[in-house]
C-alpha positions in Angstrom: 263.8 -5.5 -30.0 263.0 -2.1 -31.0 261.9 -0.7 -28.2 265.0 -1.9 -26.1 267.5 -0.1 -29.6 265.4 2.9 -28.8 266.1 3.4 -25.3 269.7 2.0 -25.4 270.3 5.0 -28.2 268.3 7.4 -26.0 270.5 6.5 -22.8 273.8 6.4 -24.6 273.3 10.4 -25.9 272.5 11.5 -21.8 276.0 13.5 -21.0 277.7 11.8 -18.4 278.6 14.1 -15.3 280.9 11.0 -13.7 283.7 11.9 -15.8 286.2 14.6 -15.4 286.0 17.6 -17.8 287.1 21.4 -18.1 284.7 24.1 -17.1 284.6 27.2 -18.7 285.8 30.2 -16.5 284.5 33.9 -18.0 284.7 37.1 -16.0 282.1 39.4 -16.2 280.2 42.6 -14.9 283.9 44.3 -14.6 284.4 47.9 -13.0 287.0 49.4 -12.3 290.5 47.9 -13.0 290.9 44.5 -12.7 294.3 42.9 -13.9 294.5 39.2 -15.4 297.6 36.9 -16.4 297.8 33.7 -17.5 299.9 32.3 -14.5 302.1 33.5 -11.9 305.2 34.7 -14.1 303.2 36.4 -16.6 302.7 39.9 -17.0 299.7 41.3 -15.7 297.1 43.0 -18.8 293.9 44.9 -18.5 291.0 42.1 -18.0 287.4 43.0 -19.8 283.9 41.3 -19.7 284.2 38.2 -21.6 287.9 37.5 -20.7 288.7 33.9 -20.5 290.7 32.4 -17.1 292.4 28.6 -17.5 293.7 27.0 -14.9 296.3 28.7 -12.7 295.5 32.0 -14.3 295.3 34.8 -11.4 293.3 38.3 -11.5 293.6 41.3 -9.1 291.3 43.8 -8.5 292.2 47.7 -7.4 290.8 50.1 -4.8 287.9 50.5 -7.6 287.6 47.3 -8.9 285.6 44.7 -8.5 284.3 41.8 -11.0 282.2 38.2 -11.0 283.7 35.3 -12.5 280.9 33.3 -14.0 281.6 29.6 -14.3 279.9 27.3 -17.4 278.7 24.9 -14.6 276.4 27.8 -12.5 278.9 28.8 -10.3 279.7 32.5 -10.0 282.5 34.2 -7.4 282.4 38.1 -7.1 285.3 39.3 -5.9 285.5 43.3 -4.5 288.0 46.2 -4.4 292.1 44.8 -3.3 291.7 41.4 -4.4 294.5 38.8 -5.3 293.3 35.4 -6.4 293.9 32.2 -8.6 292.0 29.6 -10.9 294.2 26.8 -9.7 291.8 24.2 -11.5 288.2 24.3 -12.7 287.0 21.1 -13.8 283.3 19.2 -13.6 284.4 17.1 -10.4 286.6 20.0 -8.5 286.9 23.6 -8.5 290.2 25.0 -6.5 290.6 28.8 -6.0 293.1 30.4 -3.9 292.4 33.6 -2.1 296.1 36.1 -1.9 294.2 38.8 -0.5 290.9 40.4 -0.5 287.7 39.6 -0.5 285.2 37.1 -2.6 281.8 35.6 -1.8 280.8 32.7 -4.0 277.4 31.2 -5.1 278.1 27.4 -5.4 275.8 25.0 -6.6 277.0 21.5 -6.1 276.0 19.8 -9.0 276.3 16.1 -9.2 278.6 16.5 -5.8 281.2 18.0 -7.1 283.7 19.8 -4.9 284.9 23.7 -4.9 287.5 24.5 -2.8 288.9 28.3 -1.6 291.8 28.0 -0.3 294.1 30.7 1.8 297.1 30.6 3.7 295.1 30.7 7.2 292.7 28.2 6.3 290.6 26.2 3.7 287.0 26.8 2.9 285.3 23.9 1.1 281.9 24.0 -0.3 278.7 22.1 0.6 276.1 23.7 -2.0 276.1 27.0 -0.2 276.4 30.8 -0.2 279.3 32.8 1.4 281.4 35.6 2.0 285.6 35.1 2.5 287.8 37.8 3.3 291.9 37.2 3.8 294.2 40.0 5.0 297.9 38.8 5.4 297.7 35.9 8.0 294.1 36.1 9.0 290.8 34.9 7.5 287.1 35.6 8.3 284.5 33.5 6.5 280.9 34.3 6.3 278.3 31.4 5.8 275.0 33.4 4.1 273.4 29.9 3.3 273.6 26.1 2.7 276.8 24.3 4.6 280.5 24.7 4.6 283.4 23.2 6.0 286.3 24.9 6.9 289.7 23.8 8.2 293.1 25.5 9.1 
């Protein structure tokens, strides 16, 4: 009977990854200017290492700016010089971006399946444990597959 206590207790502290909570969304090696606001109708302020994102927070990056948002789950997104993007959720089952314009390549790892999604007008890019490169201008995209798998749909 004390054996089976022991390993009930030991089991019941594991972290369960089936249900759904935040992840942690921190920019960091920032260069240049690159603008953050907490959602679409805020006002755009002077974003710093460290700088927190929640969900449907946007950032923007100018001709000299560029920046890596770091994710608590191992994810990380760089994103370069003229880039317009949104957090639209960040979360231990699904991670939704969506690319305005610009450039961004992303190092996903897909933990415990979970999915992470880049979305831009022209198409959808949506990640299969992989490395790659997407690059929106107006109505066109261009997606770059560096490694792993990737699905993408317009």
């Amino acid at each position: 009977m004390k054996t089976l206590m022991a390993a009930f207790l030991f089991f019941a502290a594991v972290p369960s990854y089936s249900a759904e909570s935040p992840v942690a969304v921190r920019l960091a090696e920032v260069k240049g200017v690159v603008s953050a606001r907490a959602s679409s109708t805020a006002a755009w302020v002077d974003a710093k290492d460290g700088t927190m994102l929640a969900p449907g927070g946007e950032l923007k990056s100018e001709a000299n700016g560029s920046a890596v948002l770091a994710f608590s789950d191992g994810n990380k997104v760089k994103f370069g010089p003229r880039t317009t993007f949104a957090v639209e959720g960040a979360t231990t089952l699904t991670t939704s971006l969506r690319l305005f314009s610009g450039r961004l390549q992303a190092w996903i790892r897909r933990a415990n399946k979970a999915d992470f999604v880049v979305r831009h007008r022209a198409g959808v890019a949506a990640v299969r444990g992989t490395v790659f490169e997407m690059l929106g201008a107006g109505a066109g995209l261009k997606i770059v597959l560096f490694e792993g798998a990737l699905d993408v749909l317009d």
